[in-house]
C-alpha positions as CSV (number, residue, x, y, z in Angstrom):
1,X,-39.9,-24.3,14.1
2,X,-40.3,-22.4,17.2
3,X,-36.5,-20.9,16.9
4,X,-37.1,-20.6,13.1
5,X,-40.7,-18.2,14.2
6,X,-38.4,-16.3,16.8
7,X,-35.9,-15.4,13.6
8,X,-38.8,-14.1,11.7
9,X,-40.0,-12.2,14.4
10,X,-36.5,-10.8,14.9
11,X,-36.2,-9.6,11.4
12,X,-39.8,-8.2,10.9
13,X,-38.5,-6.3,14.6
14,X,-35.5,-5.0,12.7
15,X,-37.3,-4.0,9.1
16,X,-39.9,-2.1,11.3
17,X,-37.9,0.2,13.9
18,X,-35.0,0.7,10.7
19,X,-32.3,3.2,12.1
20,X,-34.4,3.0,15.2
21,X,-32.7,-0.2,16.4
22,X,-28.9,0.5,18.4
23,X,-26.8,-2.1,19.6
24,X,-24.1,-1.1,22.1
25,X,-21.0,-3.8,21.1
26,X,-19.3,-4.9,24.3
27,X,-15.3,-5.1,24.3
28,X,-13.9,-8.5,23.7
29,X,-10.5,-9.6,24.5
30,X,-8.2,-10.5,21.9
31,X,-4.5,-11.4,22.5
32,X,-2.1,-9.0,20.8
33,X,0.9,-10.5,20.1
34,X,3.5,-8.2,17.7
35,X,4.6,-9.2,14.7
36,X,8.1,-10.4,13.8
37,X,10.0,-7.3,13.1
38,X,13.0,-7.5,11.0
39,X,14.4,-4.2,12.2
40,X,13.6,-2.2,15.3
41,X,13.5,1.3,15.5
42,X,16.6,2.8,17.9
43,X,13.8,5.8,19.5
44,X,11.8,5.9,22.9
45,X,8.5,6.7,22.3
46,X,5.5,7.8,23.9
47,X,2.0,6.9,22.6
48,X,-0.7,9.1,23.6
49,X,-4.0,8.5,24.4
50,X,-5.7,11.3,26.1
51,X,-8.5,10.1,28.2
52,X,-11.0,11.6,25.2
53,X,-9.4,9.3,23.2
54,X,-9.8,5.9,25.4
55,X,-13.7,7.3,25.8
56,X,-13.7,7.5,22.2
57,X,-16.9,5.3,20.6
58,X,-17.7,4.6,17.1
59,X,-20.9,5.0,15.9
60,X,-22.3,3.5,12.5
61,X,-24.9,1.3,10.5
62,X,-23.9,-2.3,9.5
63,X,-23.1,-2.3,6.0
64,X,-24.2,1.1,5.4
65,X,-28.2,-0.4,5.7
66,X,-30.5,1.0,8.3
67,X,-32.3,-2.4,8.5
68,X,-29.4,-3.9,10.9
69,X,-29.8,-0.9,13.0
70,X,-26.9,1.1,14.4
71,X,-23.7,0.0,16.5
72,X,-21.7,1.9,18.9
73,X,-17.9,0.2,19.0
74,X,-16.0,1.7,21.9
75,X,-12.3,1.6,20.0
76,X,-11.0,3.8,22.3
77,X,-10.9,1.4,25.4
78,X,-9.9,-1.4,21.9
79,X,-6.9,0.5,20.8
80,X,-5.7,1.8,24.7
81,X,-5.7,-2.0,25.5
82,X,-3.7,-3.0,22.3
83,X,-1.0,-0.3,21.3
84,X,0.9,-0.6,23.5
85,X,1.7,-4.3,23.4
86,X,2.1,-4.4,19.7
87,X,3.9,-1.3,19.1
88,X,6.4,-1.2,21.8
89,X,8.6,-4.0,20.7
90,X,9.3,-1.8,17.5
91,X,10.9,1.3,19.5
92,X,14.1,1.0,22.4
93,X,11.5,2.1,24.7
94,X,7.6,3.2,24.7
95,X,5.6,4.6,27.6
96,X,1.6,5.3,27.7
97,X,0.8,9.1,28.6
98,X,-2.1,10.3,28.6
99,X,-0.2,14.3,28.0
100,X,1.9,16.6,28.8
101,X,4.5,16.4,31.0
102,X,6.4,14.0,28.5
103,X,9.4,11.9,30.2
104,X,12.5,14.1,29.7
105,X,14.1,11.1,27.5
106,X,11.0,10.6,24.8
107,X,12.4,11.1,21.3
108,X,8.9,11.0,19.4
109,X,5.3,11.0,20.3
110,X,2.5,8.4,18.0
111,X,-1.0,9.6,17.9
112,X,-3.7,7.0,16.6
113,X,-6.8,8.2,15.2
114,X,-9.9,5.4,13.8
115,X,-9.8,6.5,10.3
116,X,-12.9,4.6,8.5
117,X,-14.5,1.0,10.2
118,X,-16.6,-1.3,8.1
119,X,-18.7,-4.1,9.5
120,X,-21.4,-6.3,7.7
121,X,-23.1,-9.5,8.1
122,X,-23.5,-12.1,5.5
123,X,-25.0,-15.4,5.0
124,X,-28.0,-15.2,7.5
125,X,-30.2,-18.2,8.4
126,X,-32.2,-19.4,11.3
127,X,-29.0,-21.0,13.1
128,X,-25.9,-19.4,11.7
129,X,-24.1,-16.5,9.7
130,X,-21.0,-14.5,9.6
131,X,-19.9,-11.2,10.5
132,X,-17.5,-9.4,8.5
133,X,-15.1,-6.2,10.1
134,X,-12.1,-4.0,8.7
135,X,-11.0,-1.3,10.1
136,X,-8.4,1.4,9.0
137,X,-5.9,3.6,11.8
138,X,-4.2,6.9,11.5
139,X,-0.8,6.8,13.4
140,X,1.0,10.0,13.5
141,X,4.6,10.2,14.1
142,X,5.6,13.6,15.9
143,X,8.7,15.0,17.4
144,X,9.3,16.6,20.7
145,X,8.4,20.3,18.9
146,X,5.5,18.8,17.1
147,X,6.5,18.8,13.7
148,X,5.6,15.5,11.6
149,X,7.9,13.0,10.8
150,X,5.5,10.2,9.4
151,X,2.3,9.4,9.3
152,X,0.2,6.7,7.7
153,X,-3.2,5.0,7.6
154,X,-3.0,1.2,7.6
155,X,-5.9,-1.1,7.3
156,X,-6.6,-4.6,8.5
157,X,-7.6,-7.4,6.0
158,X,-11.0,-8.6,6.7
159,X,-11.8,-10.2,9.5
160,X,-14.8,-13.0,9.4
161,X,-16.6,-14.6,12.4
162,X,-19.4,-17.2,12.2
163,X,-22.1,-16.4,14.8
164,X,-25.2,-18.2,16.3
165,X,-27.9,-16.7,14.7
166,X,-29.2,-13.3,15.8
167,X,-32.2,-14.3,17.6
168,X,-29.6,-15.8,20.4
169,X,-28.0,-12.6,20.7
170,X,-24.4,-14.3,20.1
171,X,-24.1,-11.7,17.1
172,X,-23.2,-9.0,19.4
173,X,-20.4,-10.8,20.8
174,X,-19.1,-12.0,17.1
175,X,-19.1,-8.4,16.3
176,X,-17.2,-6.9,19.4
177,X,-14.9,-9.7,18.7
178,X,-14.1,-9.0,15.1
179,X,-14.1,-5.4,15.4
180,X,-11.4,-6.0,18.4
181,X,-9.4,-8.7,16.0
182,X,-9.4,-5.9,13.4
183,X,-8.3,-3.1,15.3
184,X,-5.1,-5.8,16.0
185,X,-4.5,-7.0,12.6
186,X,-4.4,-3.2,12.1
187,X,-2.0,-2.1,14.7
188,X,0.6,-5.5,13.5
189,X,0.7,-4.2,9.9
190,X,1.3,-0.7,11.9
191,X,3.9,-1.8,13.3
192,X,5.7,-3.6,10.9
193,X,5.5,-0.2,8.1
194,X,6.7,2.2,11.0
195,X,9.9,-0.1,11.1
196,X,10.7,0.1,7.9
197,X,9.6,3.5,7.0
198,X,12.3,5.6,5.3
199,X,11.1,8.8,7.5
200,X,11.3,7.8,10.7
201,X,14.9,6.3,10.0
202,X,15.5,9.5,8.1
203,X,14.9,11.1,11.9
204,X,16.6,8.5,13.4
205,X,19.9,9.4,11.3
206,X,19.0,13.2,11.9
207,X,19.4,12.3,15.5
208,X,22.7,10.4,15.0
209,X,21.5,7.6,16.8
210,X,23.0,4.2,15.6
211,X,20.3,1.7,14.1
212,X,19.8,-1.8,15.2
213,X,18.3,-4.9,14.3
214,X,15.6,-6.5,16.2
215,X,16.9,-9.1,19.2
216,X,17.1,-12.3,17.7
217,X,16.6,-16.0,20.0
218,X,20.3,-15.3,20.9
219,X,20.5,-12.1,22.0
220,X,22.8,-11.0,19.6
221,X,22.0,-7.7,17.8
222,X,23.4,-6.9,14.5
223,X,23.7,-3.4,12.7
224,X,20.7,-2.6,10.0
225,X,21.7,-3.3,6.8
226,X,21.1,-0.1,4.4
227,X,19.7,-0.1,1.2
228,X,22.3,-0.4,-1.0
229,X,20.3,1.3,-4.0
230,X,19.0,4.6,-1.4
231,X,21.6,7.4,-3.4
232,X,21.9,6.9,-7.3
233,X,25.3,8.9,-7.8
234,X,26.5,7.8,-11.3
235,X,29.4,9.6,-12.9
236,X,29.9,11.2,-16.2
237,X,30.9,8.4,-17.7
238,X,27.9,6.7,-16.9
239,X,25.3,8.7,-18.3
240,X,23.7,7.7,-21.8
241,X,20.4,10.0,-21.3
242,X,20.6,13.6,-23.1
243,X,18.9,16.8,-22.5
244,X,15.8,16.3,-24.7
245,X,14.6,12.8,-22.5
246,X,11.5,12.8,-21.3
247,X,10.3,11.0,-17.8
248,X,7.0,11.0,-16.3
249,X,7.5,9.2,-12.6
250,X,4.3,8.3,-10.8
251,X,3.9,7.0,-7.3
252,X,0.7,6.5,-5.6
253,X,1.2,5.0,-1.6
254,X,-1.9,6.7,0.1
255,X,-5.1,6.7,-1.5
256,X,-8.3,8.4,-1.2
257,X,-10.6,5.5,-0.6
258,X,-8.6,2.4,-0.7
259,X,-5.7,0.7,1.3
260,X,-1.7,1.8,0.9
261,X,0.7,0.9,-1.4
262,X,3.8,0.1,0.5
263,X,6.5,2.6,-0.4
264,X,5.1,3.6,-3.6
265,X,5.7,7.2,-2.9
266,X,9.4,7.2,-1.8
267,X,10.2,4.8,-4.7
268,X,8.8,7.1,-7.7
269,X,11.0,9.4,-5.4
270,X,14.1,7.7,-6.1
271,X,13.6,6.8,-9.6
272,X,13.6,10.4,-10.5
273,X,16.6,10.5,-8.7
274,X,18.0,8.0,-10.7
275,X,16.7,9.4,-13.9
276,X,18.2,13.2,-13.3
277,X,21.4,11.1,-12.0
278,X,21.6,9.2,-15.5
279,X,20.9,12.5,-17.0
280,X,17.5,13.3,-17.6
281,X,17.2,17.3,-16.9
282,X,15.1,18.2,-13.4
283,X,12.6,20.6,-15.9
284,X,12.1,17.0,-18.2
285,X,10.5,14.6,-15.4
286,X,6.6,15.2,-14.3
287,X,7.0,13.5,-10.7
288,X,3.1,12.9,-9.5
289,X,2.8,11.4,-5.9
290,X,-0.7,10.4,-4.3
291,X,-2.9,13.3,-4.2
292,X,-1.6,14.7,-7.2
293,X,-1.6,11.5,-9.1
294,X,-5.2,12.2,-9.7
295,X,-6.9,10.8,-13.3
296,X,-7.2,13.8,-14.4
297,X,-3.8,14.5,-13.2
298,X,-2.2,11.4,-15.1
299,X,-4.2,11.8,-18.3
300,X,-3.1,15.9,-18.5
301,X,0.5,15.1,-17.8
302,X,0.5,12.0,-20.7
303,X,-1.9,13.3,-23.4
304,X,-0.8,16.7,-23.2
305,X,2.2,17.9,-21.0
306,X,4.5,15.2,-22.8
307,X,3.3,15.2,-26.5
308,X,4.0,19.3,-26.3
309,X,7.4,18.8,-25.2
310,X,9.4,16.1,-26.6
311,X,11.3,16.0,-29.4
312,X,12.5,13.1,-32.3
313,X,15.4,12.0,-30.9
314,X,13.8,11.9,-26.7
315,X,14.1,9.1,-24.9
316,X,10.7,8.8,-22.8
317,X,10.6,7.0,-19.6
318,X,7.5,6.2,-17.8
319,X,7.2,4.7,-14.4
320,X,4.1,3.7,-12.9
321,X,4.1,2.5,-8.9
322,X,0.6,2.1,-7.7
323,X,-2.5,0.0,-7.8
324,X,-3.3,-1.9,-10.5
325,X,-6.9,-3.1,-11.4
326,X,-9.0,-5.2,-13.5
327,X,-12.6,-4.5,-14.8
328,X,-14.4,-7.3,-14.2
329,X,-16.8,-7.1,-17.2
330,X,-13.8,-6.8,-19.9
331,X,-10.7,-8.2,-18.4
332,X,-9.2,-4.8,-19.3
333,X,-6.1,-3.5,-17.0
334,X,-6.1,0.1,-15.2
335,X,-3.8,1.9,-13.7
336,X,-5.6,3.6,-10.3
337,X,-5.1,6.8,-9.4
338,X,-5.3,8.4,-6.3
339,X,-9.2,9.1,-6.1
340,X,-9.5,5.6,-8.4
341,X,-12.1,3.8,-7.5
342,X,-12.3,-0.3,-8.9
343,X,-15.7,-0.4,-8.5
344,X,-15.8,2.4,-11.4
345,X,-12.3,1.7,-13.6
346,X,-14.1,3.5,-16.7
347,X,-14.7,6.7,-15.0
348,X,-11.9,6.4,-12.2
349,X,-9.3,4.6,-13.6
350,X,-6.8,5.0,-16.4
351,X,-6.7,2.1,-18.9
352,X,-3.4,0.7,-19.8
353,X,-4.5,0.5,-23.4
354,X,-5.3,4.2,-23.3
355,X,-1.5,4.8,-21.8
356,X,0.5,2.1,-25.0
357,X,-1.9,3.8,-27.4
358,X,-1.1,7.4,-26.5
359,X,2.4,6.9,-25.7
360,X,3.1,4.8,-29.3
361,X,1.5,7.5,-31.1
362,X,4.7,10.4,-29.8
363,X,6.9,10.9,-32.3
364,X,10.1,10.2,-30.5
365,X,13.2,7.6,-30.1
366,X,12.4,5.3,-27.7
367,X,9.4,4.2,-25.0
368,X,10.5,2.3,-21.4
369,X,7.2,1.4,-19.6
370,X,7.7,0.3,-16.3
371,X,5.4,-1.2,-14.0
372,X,5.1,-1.6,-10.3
373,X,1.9,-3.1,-10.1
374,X,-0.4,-5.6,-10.9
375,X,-3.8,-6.3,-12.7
376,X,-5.3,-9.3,-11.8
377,X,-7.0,-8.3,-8.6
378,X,-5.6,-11.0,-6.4
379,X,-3.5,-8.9,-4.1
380,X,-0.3,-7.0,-3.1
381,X,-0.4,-3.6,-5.5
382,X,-4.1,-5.0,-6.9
383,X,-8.0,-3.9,-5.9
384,X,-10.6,-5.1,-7.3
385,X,-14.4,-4.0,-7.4
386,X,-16.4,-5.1,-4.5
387,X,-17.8,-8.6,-4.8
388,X,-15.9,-9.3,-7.8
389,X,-13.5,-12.3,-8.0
390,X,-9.7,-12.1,-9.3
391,X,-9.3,-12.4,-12.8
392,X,-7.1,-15.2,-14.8
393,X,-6.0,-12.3,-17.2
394,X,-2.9,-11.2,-18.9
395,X,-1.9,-7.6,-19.5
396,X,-2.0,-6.8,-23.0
397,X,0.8,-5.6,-25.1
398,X,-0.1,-7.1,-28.5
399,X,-0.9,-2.6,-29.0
400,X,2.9,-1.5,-28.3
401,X,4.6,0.4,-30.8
402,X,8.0,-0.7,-32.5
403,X,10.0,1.9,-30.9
404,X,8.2,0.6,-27.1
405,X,9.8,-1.8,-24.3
406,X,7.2,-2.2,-21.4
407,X,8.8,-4.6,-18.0
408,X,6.5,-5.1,-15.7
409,X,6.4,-6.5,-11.9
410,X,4.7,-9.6,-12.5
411,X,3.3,-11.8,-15.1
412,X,-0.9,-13.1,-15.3
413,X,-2.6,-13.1,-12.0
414,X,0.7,-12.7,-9.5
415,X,0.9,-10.2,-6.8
416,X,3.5,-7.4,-6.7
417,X,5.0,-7.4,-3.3
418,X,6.6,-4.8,-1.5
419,X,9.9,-5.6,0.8
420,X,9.5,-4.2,4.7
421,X,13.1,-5.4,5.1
422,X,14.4,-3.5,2.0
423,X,11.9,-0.3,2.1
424,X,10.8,-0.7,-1.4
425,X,8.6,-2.5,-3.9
426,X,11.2,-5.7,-4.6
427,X,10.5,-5.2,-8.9
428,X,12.0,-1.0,-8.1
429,X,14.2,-2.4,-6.3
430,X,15.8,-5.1,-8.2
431,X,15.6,-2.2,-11.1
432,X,17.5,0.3,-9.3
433,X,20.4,-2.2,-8.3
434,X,20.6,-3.8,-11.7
435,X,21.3,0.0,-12.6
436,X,23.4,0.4,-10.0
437,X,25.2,-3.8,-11.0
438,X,26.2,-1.9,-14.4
439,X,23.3,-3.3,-16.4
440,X,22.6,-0.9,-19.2
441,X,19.2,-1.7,-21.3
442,X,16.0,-3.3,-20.4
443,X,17.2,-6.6,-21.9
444,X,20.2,-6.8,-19.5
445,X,17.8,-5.4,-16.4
446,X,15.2,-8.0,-17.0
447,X,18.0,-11.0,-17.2
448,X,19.7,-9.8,-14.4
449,X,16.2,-9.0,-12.3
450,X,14.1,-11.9,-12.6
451,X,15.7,-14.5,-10.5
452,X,16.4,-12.1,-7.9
453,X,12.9,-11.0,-7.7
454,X,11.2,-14.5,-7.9
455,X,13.9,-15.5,-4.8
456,X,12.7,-12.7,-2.9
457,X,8.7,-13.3,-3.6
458,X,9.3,-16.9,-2.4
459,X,10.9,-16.1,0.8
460,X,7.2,-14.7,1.5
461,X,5.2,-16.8,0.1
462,X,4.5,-14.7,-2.9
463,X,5.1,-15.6,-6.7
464,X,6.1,-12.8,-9.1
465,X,8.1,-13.2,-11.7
466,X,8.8,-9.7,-13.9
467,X,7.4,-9.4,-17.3
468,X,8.9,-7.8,-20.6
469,X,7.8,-7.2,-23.9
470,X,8.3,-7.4,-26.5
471,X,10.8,-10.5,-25.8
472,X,14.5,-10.3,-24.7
473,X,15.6,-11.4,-28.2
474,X,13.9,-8.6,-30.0
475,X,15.3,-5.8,-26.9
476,X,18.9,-6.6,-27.4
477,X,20.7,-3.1,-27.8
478,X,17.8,-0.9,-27.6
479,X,16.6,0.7,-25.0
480,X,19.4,1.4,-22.8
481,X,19.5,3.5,-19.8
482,X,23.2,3.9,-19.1
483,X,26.4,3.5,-21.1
């Protein structure tokens, strides 16, 4: 009873002062191992953190309510204490410095910047509760002259804590400790995206530097193996699109508000490199990447732009590599765009009923709908609204037109998964080397792809399986791509 009065008391305390109340977090060790790398990255590198930036504190209410008071985070002194140890196995070699003078042999410099922190308590009683953190991180990639060569924000997954209850002051130390696990878990996903970022080994190949894979237990290190699907090239012979096809290529990796799609950029990127290779015209292919794959953006470019200028005899292709989401009130699928937000699909998102339905109403040849995404919320290239729950749900395409094929990443409530060791989104890439294999129409591609993508998923744990509709039997000899 006595500790049960005290909570009272406590909370009473905190509903009285409000914004009043500020808790300084104390730092909280947290061992920062690096994650297995599949490739490392052939620079030397020094990562920067001024002394402003060590100092650097965060200052902010707990879930965005004055009741809990506000909390000062000092990440600096976090992210000075971790960087190094995670981000150094990725490079040849990586030095601290807190300026200039650089080292005379540093090929690149990283800045990190805290982007956006979140932190929240739930499930509060008079003994225990938990304590709920994510954090996102700007790294910047920079040469030796200061031009940009990457630069991404990667966020951590959630990170929970159960705590003694407040009155025992152990929530202070459950938050240091998840806001320090976060700022990890941040700095490993770091890690493993600068690896296999197609910028950085863009610069690397610049710099005619020869690529290596990671150490392995024996000691032996291997050369990288490329992407085999990075240039298109297809001859004359090999082109079956004309000069009335129509593409509109959508990629969305960085968003406004919500965490990255893996490679989602630079493989809309490549597929209109592929199209204009197969012989779609440059002037025929709307190519919208993250900030200009806004709704309005998408909606203009499908409901206008492409009705005005197709003709009957166009091929249309439309690719779509992004976020997907469900509405949790109607179990109805949305593309998200780059200000998309899944907590408002009907003003935010684009519906994928809206996109069959506009798209079968063009009077044209032939529809290819392709989709590197997925809707159920569950993960991988899928949000979902906060505290909603992933949906058991199946994309509908009982609305496609007869002259539509739609394939599709995954099937029901799978994940789309991206490939670090690959650089792309495994369904795009599958696509691109079934193209590449000779494979000529959508029936062919999704034969060809679908073992080879469900092989991958497993060897992470993952199950996606590509979808296609309408069925194989029914796509025989339509839809081709290529002769």
């Amino acid at each position: 009873m006595k500790r049960l009065g005290m909570l009272v008391i406590f909370l009473l305390s905190s509903l009285t002062v409000g914004c009043a109340g500020h808790y300084n977090v104390p730092m909280v060790d947290v061992t920062a191992t690096p994650p297995d790398l599949v490739q490392k990255i052939p620079l030397n590198v020094a990562i920067l953190i001024t002394d402003q930036m060590e100092n650097y504190t965060f200052t902010g209410q707990a879930n965005e309510s004055s009741i809990y008071g506000t909390y000062t985070f000092p990440f600096g002194q976090m992210i000075r204490k971790n960087i190094f140890d995670i981000l150094s196995p990725a490079f040849n070699k990586a030095v601290i410095v807190k300026g200039k003078p650089y080292p005379q042999d540093i090929d690149v410099i990283i800045v990190a910047k805290v982007e956006k922190f979140q932190h929240w308590y739930v499930g509060a009683g008079a003994f225990t509760a938990t304590v709920v953190a994510k954090i996102s991180i700007k790294l910047a990639v920079y040469d030796m002259k200061a031009a940009l060569v990457w630069e991404g924000i990667i966020s951590s997954p959630k990170v929970e804590k159960i705590y003694s209850a407040p009155v025992t002051g152990d929530f202070l130390g459950a938050t240091g400790s998840v806001a320090a696990e976060s700022v990890v878990a941040a700095l490993q996903e770091a890690a493993k995206v600068i690896t296999s970022s197609r910028e950085i080994h863009a610069f690397v190949s610049a710099k005619g530097i020869s690529e290596t894979i990671a150490s392995k237990p024996s000691g032996k290190e291997l050369p990288i193996v490329k992407s085999d699907v990075d240039k298109p090239f297809f001859g004359v012979t090999d082109k079956i699109m004309g000069d009335n096809d129509m593409a509109v290529v959508i990629g969305v990796e960085k968003y406004q508000d919500l965490p990255a799609s893996d490679y989602s950029s630079s493989d809309a990127k490549l597929m209109k490199e592929y199209l204009v290779s197969l012989g779609v015209k440059e002037r025929n292919i709307e190519l919208l990447l993250n900030e200009r794959a806004t709704q309005s953006s998408i909606k203009k470019t499908v409901e206008t732009w492409l009705p005005n200028r197709v003709k009957s005899d166009s091929k249309v292709v439309i690719y779509y590599s992004g976020h997907g989401a469900p509405d949790a009130k109607t179990g109805n699928a949305y593309i998200v765009p780059f200000d998309g937000d899944p907590n408002y699909l009907e003003d935010t998102g684009y519906p994928l009923k809206r996109l069959y339905d506009k798209l079968g109403k063009l009077q044209v040849a032939e529809v290819i709908v392709l989709l590197d995404s997925c809707f159920s919320g569950a993960g991988g290239r899928s949000v979902l609204a906060k505290g909603a729950r992933p949906l058991v749900m199946m994309v509908d395409t009982g609305v496609l037109s007869s002259n539509m094929a739609v394939l599709s990443a995954t099937q029901g409530t799978q994940i789309s998964t991206s490939s670090p060791e690959k650089g792309h989104g495994v369904f795009t890439y599958y696509f691109l080397k079934a193209l590449k294999d000779g494979k000529k129409d959508i029936a062919e591609i999704y034969s060809y792809i679908k073992p080879l993508v469900e092989d991958e998923a497993k060897q992470i744990n993952v199950q996606q399986s590509p979808s296609v509709s309408p069925d194989v039997e029914k796509l025989k000899g339509r839809f081709g791509l290529r002769k």
